[in-house]
C-alpha positions as MATLAB code, in Angstrom:
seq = 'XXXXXXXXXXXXXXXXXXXXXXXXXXXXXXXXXXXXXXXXXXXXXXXXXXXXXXXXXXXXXXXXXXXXXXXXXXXXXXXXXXXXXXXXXXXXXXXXXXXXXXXXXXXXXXXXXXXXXXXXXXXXXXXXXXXXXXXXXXXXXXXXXXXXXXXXXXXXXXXXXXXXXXXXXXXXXXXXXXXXXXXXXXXXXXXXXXXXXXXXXXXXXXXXXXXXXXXXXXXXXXXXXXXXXXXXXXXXXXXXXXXXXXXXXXXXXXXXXXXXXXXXXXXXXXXXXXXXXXXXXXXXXXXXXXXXXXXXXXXXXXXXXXXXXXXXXXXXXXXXXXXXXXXXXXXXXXXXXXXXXXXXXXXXXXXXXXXXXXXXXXXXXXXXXXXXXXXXXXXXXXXXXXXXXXXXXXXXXXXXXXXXXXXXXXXXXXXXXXXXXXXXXXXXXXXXXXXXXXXXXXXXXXXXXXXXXXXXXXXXXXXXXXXXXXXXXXXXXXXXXXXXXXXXXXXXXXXXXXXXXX';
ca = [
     -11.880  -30.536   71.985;
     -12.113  -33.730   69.955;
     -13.966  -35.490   72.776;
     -15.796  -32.814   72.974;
     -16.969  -32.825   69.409;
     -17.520  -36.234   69.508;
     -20.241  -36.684   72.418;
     -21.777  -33.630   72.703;
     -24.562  -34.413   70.322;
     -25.009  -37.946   72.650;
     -25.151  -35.459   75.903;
     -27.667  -33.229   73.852;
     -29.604  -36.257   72.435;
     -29.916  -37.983   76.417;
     -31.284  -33.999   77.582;
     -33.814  -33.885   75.178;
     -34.962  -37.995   75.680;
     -35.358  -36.829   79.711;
     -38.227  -33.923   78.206;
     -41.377  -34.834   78.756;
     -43.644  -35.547   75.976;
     -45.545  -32.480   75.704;
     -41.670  -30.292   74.816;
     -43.320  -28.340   72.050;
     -41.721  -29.653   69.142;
     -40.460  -26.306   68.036;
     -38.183  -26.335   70.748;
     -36.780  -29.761   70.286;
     -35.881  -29.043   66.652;
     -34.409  -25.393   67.876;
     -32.341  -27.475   69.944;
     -31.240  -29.652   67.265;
     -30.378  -27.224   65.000;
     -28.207  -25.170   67.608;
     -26.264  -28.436   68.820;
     -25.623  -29.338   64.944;
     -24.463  -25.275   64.341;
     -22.170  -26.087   67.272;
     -20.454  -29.361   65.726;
     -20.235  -27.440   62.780;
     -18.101  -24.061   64.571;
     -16.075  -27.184   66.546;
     -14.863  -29.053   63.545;
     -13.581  -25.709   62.075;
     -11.471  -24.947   65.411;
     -10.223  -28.815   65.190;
      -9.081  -27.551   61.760;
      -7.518  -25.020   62.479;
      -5.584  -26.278   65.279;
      -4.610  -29.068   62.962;
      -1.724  -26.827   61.209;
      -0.383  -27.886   57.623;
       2.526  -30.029   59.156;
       0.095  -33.413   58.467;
       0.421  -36.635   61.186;
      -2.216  -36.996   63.937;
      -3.286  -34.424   65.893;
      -5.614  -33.912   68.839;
      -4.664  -37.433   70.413;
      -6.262  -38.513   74.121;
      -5.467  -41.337   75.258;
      -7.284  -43.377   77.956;
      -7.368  -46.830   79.282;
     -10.582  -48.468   78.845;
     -10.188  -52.388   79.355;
      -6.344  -52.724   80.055;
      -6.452  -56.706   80.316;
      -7.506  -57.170   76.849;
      -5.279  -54.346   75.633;
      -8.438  -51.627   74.323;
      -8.080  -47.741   75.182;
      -9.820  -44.676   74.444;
      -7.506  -43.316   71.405;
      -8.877  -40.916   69.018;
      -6.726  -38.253   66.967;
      -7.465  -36.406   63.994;
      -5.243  -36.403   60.365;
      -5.608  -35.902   56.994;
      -8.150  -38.680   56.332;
      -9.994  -37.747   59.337;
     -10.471  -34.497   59.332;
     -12.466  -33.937   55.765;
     -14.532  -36.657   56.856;
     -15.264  -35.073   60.527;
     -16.236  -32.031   58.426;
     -18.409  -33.609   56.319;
     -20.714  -35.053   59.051;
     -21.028  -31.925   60.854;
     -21.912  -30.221   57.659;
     -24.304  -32.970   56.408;
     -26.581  -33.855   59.928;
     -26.372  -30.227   60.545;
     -28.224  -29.494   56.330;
     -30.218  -32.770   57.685;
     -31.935  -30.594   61.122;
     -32.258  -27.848   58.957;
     -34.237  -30.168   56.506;
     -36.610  -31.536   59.386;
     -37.346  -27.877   60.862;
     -41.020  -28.747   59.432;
     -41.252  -32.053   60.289;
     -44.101  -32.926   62.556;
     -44.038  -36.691   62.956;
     -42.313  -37.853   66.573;
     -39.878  -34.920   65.852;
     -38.554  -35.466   69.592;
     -37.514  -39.093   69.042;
     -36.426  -38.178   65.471;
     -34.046  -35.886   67.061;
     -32.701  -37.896   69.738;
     -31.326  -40.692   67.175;
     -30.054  -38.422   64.743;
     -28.249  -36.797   67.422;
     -26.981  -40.270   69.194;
     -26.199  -40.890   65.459;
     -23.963  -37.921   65.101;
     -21.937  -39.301   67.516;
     -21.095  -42.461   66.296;
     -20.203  -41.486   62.878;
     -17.785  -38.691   64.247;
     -16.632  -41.262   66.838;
     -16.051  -44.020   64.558;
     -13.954  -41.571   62.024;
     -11.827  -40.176   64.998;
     -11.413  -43.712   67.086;
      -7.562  -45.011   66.346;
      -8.263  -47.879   68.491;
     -10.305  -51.235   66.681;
     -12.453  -52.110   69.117;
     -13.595  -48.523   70.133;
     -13.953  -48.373   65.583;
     -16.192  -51.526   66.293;
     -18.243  -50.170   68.872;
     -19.307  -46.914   66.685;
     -19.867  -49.145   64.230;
     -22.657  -51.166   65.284;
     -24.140  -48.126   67.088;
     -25.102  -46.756   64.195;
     -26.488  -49.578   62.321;
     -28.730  -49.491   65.429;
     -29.459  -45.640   65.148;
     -30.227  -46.026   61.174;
     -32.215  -49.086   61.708;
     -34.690  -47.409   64.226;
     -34.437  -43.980   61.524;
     -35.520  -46.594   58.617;
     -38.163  -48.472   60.403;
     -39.453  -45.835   62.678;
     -39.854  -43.038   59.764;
     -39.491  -44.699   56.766;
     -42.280  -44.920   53.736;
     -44.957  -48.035   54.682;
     -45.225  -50.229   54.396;
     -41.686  -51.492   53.201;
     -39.574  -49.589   55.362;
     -39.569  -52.282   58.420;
     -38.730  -54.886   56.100;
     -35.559  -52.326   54.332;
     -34.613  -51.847   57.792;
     -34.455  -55.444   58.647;
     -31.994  -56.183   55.545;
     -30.187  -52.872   56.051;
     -29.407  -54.093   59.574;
     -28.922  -57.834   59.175;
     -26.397  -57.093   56.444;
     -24.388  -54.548   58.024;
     -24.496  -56.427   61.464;
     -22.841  -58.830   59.441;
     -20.374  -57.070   58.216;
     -19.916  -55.765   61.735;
     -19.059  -59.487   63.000;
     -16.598  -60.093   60.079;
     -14.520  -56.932   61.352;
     -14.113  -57.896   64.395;
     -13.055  -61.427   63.558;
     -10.692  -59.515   61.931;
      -9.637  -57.335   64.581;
      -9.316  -59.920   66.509;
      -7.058  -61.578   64.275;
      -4.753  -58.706   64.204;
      -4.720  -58.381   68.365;
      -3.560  -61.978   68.010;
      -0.744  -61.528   65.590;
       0.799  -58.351   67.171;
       3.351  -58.501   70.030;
       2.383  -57.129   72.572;
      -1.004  -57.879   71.535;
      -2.911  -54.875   71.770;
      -5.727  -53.148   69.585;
      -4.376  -50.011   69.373;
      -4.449  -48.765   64.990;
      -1.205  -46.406   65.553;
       0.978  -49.779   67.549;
      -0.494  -51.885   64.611;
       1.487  -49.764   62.099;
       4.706  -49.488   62.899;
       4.996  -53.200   61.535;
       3.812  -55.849   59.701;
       2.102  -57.921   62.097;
       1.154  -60.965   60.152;
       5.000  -60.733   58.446;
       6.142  -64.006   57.693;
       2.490  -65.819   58.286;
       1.423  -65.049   54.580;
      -1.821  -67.415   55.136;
      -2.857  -65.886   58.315;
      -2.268  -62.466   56.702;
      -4.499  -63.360   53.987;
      -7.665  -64.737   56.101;
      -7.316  -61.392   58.426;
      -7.267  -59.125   55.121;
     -10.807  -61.315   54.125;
     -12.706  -60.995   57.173;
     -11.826  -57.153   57.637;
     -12.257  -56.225   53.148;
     -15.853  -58.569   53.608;
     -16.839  -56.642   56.421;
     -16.013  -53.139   55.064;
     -16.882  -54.150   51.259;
     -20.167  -54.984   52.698;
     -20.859  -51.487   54.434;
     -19.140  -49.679   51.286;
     -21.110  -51.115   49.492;
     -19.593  -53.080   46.686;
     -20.832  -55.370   44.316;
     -22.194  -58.241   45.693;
     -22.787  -57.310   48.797;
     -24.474  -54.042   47.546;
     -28.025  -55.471   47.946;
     -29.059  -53.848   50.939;
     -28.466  -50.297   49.700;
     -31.395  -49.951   47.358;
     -34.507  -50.516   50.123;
     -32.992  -48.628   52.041;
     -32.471  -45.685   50.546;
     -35.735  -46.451   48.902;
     -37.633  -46.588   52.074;
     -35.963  -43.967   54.159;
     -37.157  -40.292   54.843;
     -35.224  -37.901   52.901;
     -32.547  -37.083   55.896;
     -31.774  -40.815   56.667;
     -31.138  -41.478   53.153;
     -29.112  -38.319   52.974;
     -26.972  -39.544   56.153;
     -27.017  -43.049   55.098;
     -25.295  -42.386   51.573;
     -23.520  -38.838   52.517;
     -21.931  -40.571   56.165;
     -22.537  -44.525   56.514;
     -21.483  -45.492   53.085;
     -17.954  -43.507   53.764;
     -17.301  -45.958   57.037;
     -16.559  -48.553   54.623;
     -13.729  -46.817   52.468;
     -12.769  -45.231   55.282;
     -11.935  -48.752   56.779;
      -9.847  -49.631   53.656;
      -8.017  -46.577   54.351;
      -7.417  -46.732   58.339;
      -6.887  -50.385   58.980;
      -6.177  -53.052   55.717;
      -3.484  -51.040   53.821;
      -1.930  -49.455   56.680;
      -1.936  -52.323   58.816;
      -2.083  -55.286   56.205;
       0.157  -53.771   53.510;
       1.699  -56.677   52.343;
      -1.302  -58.509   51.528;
      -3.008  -55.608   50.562;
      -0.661  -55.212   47.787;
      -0.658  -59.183   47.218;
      -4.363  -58.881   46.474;
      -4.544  -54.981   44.952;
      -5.293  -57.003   41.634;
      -9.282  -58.201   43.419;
      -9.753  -54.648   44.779;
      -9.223  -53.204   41.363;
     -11.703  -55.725   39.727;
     -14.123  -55.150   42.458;
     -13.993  -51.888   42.180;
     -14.453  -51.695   38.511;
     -17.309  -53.938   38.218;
     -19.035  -51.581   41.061;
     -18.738  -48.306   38.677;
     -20.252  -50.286   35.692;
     -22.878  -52.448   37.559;
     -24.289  -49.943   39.472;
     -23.949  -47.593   36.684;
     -25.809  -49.772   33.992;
     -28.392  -50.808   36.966;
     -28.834  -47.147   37.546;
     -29.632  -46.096   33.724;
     -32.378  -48.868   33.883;
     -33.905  -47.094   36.778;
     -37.727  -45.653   37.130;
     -37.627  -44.523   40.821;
     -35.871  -41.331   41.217;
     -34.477  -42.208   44.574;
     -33.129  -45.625   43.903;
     -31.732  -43.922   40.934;
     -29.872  -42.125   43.068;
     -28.645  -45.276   45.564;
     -27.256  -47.224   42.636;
     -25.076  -44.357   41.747;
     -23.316  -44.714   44.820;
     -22.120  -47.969   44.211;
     -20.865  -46.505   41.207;
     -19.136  -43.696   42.842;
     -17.618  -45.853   45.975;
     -16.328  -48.392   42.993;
     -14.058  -45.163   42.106;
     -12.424  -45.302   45.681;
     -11.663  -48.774   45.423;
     -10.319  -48.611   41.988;
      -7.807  -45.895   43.409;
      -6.890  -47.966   45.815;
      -6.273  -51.368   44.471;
      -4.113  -49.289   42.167;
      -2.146  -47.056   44.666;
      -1.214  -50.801   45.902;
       1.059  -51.240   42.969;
       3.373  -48.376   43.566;
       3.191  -48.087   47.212;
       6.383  -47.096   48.591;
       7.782  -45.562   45.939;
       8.771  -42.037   44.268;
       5.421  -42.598   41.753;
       3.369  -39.458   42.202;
       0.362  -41.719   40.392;
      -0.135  -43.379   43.575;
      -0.613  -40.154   45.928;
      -3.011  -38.933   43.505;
      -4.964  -42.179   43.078;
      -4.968  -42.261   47.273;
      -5.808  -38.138   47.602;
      -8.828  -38.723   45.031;
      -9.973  -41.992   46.937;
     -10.621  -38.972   50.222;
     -11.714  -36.682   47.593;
     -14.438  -38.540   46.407;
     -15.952  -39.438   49.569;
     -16.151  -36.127   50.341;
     -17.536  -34.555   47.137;
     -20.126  -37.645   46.656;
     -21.147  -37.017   49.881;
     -22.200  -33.296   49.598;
     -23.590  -34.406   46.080;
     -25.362  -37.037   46.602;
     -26.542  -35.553   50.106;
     -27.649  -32.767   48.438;
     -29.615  -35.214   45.959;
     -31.466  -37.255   48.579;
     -32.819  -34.130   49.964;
     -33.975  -32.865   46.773;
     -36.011  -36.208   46.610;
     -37.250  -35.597   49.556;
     -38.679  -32.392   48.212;
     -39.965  -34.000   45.098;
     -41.668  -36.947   47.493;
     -43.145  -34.425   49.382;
     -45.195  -32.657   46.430;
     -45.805  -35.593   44.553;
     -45.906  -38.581   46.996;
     -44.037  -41.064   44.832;
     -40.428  -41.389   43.409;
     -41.624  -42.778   40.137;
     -40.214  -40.302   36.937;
     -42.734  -41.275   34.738;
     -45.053  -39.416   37.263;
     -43.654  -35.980   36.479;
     -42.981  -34.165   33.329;
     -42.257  -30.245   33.358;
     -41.599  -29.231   36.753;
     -38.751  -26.606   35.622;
     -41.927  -24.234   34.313;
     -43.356  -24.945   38.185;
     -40.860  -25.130   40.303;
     -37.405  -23.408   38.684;
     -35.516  -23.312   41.953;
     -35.720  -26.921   42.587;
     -35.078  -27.535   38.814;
     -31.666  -25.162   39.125;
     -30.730  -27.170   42.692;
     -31.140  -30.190   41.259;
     -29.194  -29.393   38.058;
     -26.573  -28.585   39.602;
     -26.151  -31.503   42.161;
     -26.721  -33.653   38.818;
     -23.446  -32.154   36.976;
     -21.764  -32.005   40.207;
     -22.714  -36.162   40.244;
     -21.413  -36.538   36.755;
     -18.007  -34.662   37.046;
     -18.496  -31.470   35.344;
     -15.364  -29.035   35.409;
     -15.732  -26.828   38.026;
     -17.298  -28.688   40.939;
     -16.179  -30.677   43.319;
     -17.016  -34.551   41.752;
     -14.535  -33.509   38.408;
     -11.648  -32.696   41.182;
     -12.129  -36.460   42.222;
     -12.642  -38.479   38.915;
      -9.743  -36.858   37.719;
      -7.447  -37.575   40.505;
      -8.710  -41.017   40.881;
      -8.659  -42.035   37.112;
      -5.307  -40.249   36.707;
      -3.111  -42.019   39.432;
      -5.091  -45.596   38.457;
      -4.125  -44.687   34.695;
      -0.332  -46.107   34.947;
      -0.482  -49.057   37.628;
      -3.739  -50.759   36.012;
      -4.804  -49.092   32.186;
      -7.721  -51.645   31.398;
      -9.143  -50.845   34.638;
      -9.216  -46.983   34.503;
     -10.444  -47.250   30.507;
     -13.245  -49.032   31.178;
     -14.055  -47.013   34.329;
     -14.117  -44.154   31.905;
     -16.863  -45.587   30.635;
     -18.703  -45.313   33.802;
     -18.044  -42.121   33.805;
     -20.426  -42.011   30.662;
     -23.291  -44.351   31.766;
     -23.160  -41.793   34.676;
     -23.524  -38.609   32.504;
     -26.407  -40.618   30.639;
     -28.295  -41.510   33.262;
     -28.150  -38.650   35.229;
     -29.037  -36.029   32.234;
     -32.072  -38.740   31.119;
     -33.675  -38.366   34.895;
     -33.329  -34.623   34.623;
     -34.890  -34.419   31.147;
     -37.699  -37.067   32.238;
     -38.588  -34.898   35.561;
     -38.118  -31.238   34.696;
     -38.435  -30.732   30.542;
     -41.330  -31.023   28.858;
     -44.730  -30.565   28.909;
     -46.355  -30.686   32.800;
     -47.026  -33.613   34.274;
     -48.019  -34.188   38.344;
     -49.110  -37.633   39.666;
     -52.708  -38.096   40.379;
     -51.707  -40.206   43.504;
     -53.862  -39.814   46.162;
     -52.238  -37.161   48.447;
     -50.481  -35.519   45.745;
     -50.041  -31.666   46.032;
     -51.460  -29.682   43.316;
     -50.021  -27.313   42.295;
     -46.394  -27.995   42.925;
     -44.812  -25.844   44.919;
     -41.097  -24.491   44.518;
     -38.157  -25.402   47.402;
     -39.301  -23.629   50.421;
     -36.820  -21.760   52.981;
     -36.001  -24.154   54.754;
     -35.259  -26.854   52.222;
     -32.992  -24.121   50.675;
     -31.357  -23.266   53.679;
     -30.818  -27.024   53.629;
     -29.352  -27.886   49.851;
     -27.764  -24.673   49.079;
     -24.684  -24.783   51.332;
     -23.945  -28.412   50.452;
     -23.717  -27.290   47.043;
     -21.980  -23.977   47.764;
     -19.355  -26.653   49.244;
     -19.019  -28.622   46.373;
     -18.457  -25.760   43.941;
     -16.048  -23.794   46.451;
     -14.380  -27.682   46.398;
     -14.537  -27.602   42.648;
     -12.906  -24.401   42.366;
     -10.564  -24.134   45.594;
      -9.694  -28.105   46.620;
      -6.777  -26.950   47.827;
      -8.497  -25.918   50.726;
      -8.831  -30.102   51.280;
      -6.077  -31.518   49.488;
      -3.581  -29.584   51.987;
      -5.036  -31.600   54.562;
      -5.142  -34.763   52.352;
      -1.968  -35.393   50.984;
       0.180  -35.092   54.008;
      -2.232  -38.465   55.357;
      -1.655  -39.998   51.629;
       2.420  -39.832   51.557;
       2.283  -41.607   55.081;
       0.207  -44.088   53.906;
       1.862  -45.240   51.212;
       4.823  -45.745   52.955;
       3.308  -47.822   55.544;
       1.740  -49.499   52.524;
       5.440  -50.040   50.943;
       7.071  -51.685   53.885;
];
């Protein structure tokens, strides 16, 4: 069923690049939406057969290049699986979004579908190589999304950086990886063999280089500051659905990396350098925070809270580092908000990009200072976007206060300074976010007189509500129930931590 899950949108996406050109669009995008439905109904039955018990589940095994020691091994736990569910949800709100797109809707369709696969491939893949391999297919997918439907004329040249960066970062893990294939005996690439020891024990200098090449390459996709650069063109330049995908999905590969390969299988450097991912982490929430309140562009508003928000995840686990191994509940809670949060900021700030994409699509330009008033015009997309806003900012009873909480609680103990001035990200965050949504939707009525520009502005139509509203249904259901995730969760975060505290 995993495999299943995994390549069917591939299978679907190679179908519909075999139609000629003259498929009537409406049927590409019916079939689009149906395959996504179906990821969707097949990540709930992989839930369900996961059980409570925690460990992996839904293993296959294959061999795939035995002389150089890489299988097919994928398997689903408690980091996994919210993260499986999250891409189903998100590129399934994402076809919804598109059912009115006109523009090359065929091709459109095909990558986001190829694209599908290599995000749920890379999340379920317990082997590095096969990790590697779904990595760089989807810088390839999002490049073509960027450059091929992006806003001219500066999407090629976002794509370009977007790629170049994370092709980078692609190289340094698998210097990395192949460090690690090196070091174990037998060698072998295989994540589950990896952790049942320590393979750079003893070879503290080795260890050390390894743990750098992989933390560059994922602090790069994360991103984290410096290497955050290539996240604001992007986003910028993207349609509405790759910037949803690209901050909701690609952004999560990156702490998902910290999470699957350098504690688990680095653990005692890991906890030898907790100290620099704590630091990073912390200058991430404030940078991107401050960077964001200084913001004029609605949408790359939006990207530079995400390096706030990822900063979070590596805060809570630079600090889980500290007590790994032992009885302290601080660092289970620091570890189950790390998974948390990239769940709740991506149904947030998915949610977000697509509501930019409806406020690009009346107004033709991101700029606030363009709009005044729109709450009197357009209430529905005022109310959506108020609540994805306070779900952004941690309000108490949706899914982003479950997360700050957890994280900033377990990092409270192991590193004080760290989670107090954090805090105060927290309130840059609050600022920011309520000044954009009294800029955009209070006051007296504004539209831009850009050429283009729709007058008057229309409210969310059906489809862009059929869209937003379930993300955010999630996130408050998350707010209110996360028990629902944290089952699955904290069964993955005990084992971690005491692969961590060898």
């Amino acid at each position: 069923m995993l495999t299943a899950l995994v390549f069917l949108p591939a299978v679907a996406a190679g179908i519909l690049l075999c139609l000629p050109r003259t498929t009537p669009p409406l049927l590409v995008r019916a079939v689009w939406v149906a395959v996504s439905s179906v990821e969707v109904a097949l990540v709930l039955a992989v839930w369900a057969g996961h059980g409570s018990g925690g460990g992996m589940t839904h293993e296959t095994r294959a061999v795939w290049i035995p002389s150089a020691g890489i299988g097919y091994h994928v398997g689903v736990d408690g980091l996994s699986l919210p993260l499986l569910a999250l891409t189903a949800v998100l590129f399934w709100a994402c076809a919804v979004h598109a059912l009115r797109m006109s523009r090359r809707v065929r091709l459109l369709a095909v990558l986001f579908l190829f694209l599908e696969t290599t995000c749920l491939g890379l999340f379920a893949a317990l082997d590095l190589i096969l990790f590697f391999v779904f990595f760089d297919l989807s810088l390839v997918a999002m490049y073509f999304v960027i450059a091929g439907w992006g806003h001219r004329p500066g999407a090629p040249r976002a794509a370009v950086k977007f790629f170049l960066y994370t092709f980078t970062a692609s190289l340094a893990l698998l210097l990395g990886f192949i460090g690690l294939y090196l070091a174990a005996e037998p060698h072998t690439f295989d994540m589950v063999a990896l952790a049942r020891g320590e393979v750079t024990a003893g070879r503290p200098l080795y260890g050390a280089l390894v743990l750098l090449t992989v933390g560059a390459g994922l602090a790069i996709k994360t991103p984290t500051v410096p290497f955050h650069t290539w996240l604001p063109p992007a986003h910028t330049e993207a349609p509405a659905v790759g910037s949803a995908i690209l901050a909701g999905v690609l952004l999560k590969m990156g702490t998902y990396g910290f999470l699957r390969i350098a504690m688990p299988l680095l653990p005692d450097r890991w906890r030898e350098f907790a100290l620099v991912f704590v630091v990073v982490g912390v200058v991430s929430v404030l940078y991107g925070a401050l960077v964001a309140l200084a913001q004029r562009d609605f949408k790359r508003m939006i990207a530079y809270t995400s390096v706030n928000h990822m900063g979070y995840v590596l805060l809570a686990l630079g600090a889980a580092a500290g007590s790994a191994g032992t009885a302290d509940g601080a660092a289970r809670l620091a570890v189950s908000g790390a998974v948390f949060q990239m769940v709740s900021h991506g149904l947030l700030t998915g949610a977000l990009f697509l509501l930019a994409g409806v406020l690009y699509e009346r107004g033709r330009t991101y700029d606030m200072t363009a709009y005044s008033g729109l709450a009197a015009r357009a209430p529905v997309f005022a109310a959506l976007t108020g609540v994805a806003v306070f779900g952004s900012l941690g309000l108490p009873g949706l899914s982003g206060f479950v997360a700050e909480f957890q994280v900033l609680a377990g990092s409270l103990g192991p590193r004080p300074l760290a989670t107090v001035l954090a805090v105060l990200g927290l309130l840059l965050t609050a600022a920011l976010l309520l000044s954009a949504l009294r800029r955009v939707f209070l006051g007296p009525l504004r539209l831009p007189a850009a050429p283009g520009a729709g007058r008057p502005f229309p409210d969310v139509r059906r489809h862009e509500i059929a869209a937003v509203v379930p993300l955010l249904v999630l996130a408050v259901a998350l707010g209110l129930f996360p028990r629902v995730v944290l089952d699955a969760i904290e069964p993955f975060s005990r084992t971690l931590l005491g692969l961590a505290g060898r």
